[in-house]
C-alpha positions as CSV (number, residue, x, y, z in Angstrom):
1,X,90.5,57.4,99.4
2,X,89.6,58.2,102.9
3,X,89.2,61.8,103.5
4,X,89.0,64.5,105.9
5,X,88.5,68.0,104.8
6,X,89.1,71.1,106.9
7,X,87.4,74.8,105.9
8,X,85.1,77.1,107.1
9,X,84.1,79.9,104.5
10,X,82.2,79.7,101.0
11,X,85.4,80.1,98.9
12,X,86.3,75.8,100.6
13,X,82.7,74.8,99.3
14,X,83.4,74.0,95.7
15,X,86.5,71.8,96.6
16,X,84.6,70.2,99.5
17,X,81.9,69.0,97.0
18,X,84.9,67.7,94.4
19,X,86.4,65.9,97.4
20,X,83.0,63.9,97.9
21,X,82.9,63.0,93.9
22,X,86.2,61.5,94.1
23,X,86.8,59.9,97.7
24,X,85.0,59.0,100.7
25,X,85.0,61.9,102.9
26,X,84.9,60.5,106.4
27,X,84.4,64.3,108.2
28,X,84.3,67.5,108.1
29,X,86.2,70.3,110.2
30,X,85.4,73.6,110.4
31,X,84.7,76.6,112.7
32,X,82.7,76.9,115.5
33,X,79.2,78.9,115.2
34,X,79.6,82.8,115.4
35,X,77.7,85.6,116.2
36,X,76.4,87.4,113.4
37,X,75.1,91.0,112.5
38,X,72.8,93.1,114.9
39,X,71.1,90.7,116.8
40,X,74.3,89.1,117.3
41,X,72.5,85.7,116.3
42,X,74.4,82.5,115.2
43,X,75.6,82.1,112.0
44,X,76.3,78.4,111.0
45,X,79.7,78.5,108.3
46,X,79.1,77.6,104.8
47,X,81.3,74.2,105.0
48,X,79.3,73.2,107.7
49,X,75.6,73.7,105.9
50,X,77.5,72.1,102.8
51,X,78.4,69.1,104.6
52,X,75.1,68.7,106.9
53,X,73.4,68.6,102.9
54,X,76.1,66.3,102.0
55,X,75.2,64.2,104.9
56,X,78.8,64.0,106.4
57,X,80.0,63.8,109.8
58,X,80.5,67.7,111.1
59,X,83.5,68.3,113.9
60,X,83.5,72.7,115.2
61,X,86.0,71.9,117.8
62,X,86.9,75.0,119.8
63,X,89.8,74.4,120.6
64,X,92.7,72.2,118.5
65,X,93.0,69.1,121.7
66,X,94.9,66.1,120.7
67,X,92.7,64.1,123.3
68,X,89.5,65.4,121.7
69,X,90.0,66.1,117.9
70,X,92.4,63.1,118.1
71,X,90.3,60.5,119.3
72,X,88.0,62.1,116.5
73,X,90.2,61.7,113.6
74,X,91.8,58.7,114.9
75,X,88.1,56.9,114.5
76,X,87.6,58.2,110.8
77,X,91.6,56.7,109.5
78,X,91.9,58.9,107.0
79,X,94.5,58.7,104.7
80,X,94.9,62.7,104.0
81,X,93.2,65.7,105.5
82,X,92.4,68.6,103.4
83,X,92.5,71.7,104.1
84,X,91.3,75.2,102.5
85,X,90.4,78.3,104.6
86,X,90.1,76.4,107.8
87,X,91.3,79.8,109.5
88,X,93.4,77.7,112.0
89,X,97.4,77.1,111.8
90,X,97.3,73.1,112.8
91,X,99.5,71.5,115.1
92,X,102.3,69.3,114.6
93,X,100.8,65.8,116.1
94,X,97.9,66.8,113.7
95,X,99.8,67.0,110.5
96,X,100.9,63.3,111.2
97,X,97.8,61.7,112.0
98,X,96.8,60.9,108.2
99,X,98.8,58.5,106.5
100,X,99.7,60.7,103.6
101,X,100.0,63.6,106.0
102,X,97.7,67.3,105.5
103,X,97.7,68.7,102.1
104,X,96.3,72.6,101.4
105,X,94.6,74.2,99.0
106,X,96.8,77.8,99.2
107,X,95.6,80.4,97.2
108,X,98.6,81.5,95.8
109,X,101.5,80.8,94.0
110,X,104.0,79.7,96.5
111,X,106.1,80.9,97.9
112,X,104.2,84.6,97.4
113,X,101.9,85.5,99.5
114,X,101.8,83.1,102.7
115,X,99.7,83.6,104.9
116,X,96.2,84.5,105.8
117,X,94.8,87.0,103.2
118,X,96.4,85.8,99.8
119,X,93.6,87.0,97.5
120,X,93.2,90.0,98.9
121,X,96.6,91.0,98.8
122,X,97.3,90.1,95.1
123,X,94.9,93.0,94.1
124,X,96.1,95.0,97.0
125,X,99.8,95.0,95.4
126,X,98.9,95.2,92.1
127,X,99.7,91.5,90.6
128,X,98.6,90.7,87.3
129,X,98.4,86.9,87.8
130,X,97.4,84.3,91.0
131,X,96.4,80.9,91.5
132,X,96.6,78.1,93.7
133,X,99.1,75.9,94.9
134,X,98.4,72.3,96.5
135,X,101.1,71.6,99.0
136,X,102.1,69.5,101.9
137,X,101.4,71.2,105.3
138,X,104.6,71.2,107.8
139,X,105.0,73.0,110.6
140,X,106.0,76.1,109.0
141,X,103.2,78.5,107.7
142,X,102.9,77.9,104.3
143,X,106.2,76.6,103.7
144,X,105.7,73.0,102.7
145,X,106.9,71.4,99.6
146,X,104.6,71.8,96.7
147,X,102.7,69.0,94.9
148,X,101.7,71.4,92.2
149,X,100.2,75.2,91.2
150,X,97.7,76.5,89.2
151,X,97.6,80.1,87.9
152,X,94.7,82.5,87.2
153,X,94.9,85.9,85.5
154,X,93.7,89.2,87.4
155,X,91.5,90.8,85.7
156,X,91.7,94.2,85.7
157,X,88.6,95.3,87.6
158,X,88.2,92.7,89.2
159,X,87.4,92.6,93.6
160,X,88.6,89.9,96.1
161,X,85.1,88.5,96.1
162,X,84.7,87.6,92.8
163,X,88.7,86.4,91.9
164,X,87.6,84.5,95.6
165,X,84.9,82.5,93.4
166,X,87.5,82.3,90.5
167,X,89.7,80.3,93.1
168,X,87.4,78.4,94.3
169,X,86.4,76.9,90.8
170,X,90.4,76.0,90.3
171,X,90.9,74.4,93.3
172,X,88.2,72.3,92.8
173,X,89.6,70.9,89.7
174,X,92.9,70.3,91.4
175,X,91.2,68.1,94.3
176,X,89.8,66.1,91.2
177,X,92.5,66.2,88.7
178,X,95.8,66.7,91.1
179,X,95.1,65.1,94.6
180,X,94.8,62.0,93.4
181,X,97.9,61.8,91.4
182,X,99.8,63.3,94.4
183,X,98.5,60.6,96.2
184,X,99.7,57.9,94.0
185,X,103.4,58.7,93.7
186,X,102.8,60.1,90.0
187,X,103.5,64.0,91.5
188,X,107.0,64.7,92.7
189,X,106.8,67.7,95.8
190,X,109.1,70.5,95.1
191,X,110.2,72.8,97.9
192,X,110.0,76.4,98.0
193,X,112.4,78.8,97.9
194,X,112.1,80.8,101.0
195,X,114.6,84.3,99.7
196,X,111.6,84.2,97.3
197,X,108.4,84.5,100.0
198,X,106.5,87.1,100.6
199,X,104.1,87.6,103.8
200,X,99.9,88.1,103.1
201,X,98.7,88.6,106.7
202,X,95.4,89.3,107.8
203,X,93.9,92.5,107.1
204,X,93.4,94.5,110.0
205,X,91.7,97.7,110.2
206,X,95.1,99.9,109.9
207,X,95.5,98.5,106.6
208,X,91.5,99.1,105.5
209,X,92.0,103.1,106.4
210,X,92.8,104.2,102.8
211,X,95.9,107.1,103.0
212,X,95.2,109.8,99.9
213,X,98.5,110.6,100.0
214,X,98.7,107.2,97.8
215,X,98.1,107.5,94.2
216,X,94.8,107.2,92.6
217,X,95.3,103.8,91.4
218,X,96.9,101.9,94.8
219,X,93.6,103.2,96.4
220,X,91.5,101.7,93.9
221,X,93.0,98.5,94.9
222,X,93.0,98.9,98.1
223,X,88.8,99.0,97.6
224,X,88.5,96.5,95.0
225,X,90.8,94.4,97.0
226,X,88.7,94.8,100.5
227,X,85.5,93.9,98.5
228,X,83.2,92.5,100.3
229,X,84.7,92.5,103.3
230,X,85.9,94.2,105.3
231,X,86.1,96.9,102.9
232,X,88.5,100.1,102.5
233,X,87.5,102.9,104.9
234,X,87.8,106.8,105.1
235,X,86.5,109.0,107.4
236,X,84.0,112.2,106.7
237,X,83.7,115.0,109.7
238,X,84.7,111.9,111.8
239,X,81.9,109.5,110.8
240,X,83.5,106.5,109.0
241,X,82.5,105.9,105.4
242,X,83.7,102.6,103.4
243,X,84.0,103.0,100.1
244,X,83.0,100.2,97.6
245,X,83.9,101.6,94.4
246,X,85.6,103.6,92.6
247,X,87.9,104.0,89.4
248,X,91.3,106.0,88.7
249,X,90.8,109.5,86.4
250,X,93.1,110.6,83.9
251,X,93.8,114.3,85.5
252,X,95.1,115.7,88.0
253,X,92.0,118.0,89.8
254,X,94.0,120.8,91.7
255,X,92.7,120.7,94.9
256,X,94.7,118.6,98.3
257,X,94.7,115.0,98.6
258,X,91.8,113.9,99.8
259,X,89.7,116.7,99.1
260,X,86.0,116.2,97.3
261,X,85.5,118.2,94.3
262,X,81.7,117.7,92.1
263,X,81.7,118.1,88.4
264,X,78.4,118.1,86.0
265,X,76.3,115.2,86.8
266,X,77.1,115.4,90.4
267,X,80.0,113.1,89.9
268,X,81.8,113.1,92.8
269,X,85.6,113.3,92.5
270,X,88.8,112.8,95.1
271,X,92.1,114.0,94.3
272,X,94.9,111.7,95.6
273,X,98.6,111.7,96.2
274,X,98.9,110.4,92.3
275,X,95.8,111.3,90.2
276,X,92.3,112.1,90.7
277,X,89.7,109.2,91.8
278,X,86.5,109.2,91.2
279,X,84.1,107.6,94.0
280,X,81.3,105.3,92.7
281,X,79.7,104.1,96.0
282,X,80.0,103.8,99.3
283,X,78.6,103.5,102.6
284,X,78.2,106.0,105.0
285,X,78.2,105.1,109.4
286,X,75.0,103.8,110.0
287,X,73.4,103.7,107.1
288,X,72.7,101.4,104.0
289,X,75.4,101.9,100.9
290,X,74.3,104.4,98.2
291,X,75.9,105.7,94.9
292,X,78.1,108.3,95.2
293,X,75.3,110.9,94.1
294,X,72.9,109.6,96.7
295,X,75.5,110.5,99.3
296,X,75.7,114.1,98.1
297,X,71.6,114.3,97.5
298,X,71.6,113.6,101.1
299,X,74.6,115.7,102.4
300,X,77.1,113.5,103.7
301,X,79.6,114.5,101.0
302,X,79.8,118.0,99.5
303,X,82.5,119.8,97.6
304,X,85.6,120.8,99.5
305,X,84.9,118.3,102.0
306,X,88.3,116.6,102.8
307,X,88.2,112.7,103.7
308,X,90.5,111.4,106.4
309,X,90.8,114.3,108.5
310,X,90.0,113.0,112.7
């Protein structure tokens, strides 16, 4: 099997190295270098460090050309691109070049949660189970027949980052236990029943800024399903603070939503619209994360303080 394999972040990485065990991966696509932190310097992807130690051939096209990208493909033949977290929707005369077409590694069950931010989502909403589907890529986003789906549990604590690593172990099996029958004939593709989709799109800061009108356990979620990045966000006498953990309380603490109350211990607590929360860490503007208690040692949060308020 002749291969190319499309991704760009850490969660492609295991399935990248599967693809090597069981094919001849031809080339590797993924993201252009990006500016990174501070000193703005650039930051090389993970699939791309992965595949320079693999010793395969590295393509960071900037722009999706036919006459450039397909002159590169066309010289490699292969006879099915992968693709996990490339973080590009494909164009059509791509999805034809390989004989047996572009298959992806979605991390969901299809047809739920299509789109860019699957993971993250799950937890957002509150879904006790995930997984990953292997599929055929059309033109459609996320709305090719299915070769087959694996399922995952949630667990109940558990943040986008680490179900992210979860994923990343499954698919990896599927490219060695799944692709290759898919690619024989031995799968049969079944298509997916669009009333049933649901939309994951990418998360943008309106959907990071947590509302404490919510209850206590949708914003707890929201954190653990922002974790690492880009993390849920509330302000504090207008500085922005991200908050990067927390749990649900079983009380209700009589003060407004949003409002910081401190019991014994210096535990610091938030009532919501549903339920008190309490805060665990966070990070305030400007400055490194901290436990909860570190923030009120150093006065950035103090009782009666009320978060979200411009």
């Amino acid at each position: 099997m002749r291969a190319v394999f499309f991704g760009t972040p850490e969660i492609a990485l295991p399935a990248l190295h599967a693809l090597a065990e069981i094919g001849h991966v031809t080339g590797v696509v993924c993201q252009p270098d990006r500016p990174s932190g501070r000193g703005r310097t650039l930051r090389q992807p993970p699939v791309k460090l992965a595949a320079a130690t693999l010793g395969l051939d590295i393509h960071q096209p900037v722009a999706l050309r036919r006459d450039e990208l397909g002159a590169w493909l066309e010289a490699r033949k292969p006879d099915v691109a992968l693709v996990l977290a490339y973080g590009r929707i494909l164009p059509g005369w791509l999805l034809q070049m390989p004989a047996h077409g572009c298959m992806n590694l979605h991390a969901s069950l299809l047809p739920k949660y299509r789109g860019a931010a699957p993971i993250q989502w799950s937890i957002v909403n509150g879904e006790s189970e995930t997984g990953v589907s292997l599929m055929q890529m059309d033109e459609g986003l996320d709305t090719g027949p299915v070769w087959t789906m694996r399922s995952l549990a949630i667990q109940p604590e558990e943040t986008a980052g680490e179900l992210s690593q979860r994923i990343s172990q499954l698919a990896a099996l599927m490219v060695r236990q799944d692709l290759p029958r898919a690619l024989a004939g031995e799968l049969d593709p079944r298509s997916q029943d669009s009333s049933r989709s649901t939309f994951a799109p990418r998360i943008r800061p309106e959907h990071a800024l947590v509302d404490w009108r919510s209850s206590a356990a949708q914003v707890a979620r929201l954190i653990r399903g922002l974790l690492p990045r880009p993390g849920a966000y509330t302000t504090v006498n207008g500085k922005r603070l991200r908050l990067l953990g927390a749990r649900p309380l079983s009380m209700e603490l009589d003060t407004l939503p949003g409002q910081v109350s401190v019991a014994s211990g210096q535990r610091v607590f938030i009532q919501t619209g549903g339920g008190g929360l309490e805060l665990l860490r966070a990070q305030m503007e400007g400055r490194n994360a901290c436990s909860a208690r570190e923030l009120l040692n150093g006065r950035l949060l103090y009782p009666g303080v009320t978060l979200g308020v411009q």
